[in-house]
C-alpha positions, 0 to 999 in steps of 0.5 A, a space after each residue: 496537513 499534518 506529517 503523520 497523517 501525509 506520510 501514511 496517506 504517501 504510503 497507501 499511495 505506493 501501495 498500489 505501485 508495490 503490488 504492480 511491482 510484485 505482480 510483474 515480478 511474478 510474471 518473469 520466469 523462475 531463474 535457474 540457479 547455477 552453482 557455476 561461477 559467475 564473472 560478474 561482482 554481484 549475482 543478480 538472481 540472489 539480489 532479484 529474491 531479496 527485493 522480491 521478498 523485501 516488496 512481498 514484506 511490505 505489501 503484507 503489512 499494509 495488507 494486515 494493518 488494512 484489514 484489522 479496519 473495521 469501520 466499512 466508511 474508514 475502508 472505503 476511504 482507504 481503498 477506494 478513495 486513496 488506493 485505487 482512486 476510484 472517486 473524487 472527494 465531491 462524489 464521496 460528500 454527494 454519495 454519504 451526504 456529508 461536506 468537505 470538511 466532515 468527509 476530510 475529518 472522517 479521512 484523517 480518522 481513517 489515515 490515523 486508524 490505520 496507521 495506529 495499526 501500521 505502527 503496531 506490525 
């Protein structure tokens, strides 16, 4: 497999752990911000924002690359096949009538398309 192409598909994997990471961030209560200060080297709360607002980047730009895919095939794939896992490659080549190889080159068109997009963020 080309590195490109197992780069972006590595991605989309991480994808799904960076929006269960958001979500369980979003859970934990507001903090309260002091202006007391603290006797520790680092403040916690400020560090806890920045990595918020870092996680929240990413998820938009995989969200908008994700979304300017038009192509309802390369975003089945994309979401449903790599995202959420939610079939296997038989079930993909059973449910379009394709084999393997054809379903591995609409795959690889799907991963490029989208990291054309991805790259243009």
């Amino acid at each position: 497999m080309r590195q490109d192409i197992k780069k972006i598909r590595n991605l989309l994997k991480e994808y799904a752990k960076l929006k269960q990471e958001i979500r369980t961030f979003n859970q934990v209560s507001s903090p309260v911000l002091s202006v007391a200060p603290s006797h520790s080297g680092g403040n916690g709360v400020e560090n806890s924002l920045i990595n918020y607002v870092d996680l929240s980047y990413q998820l938009k730009e995989v969200d908008d690359a994700l979304n300017a895919i038009h192509n309802p095939q390369y975003q089945f794939i994309l979401h449903d096949y790599i995202i959420e896992k939610k079939h296997s490659v038989e079930e993909i080549c059973t449910m379009w009538e394709v084999s393997r190889s054809k379903f591995n080159y609409i795959k690889n068109r799907a991963l490029e398309g989208f990291l054309k997009r991805y790259e243009l963020l």
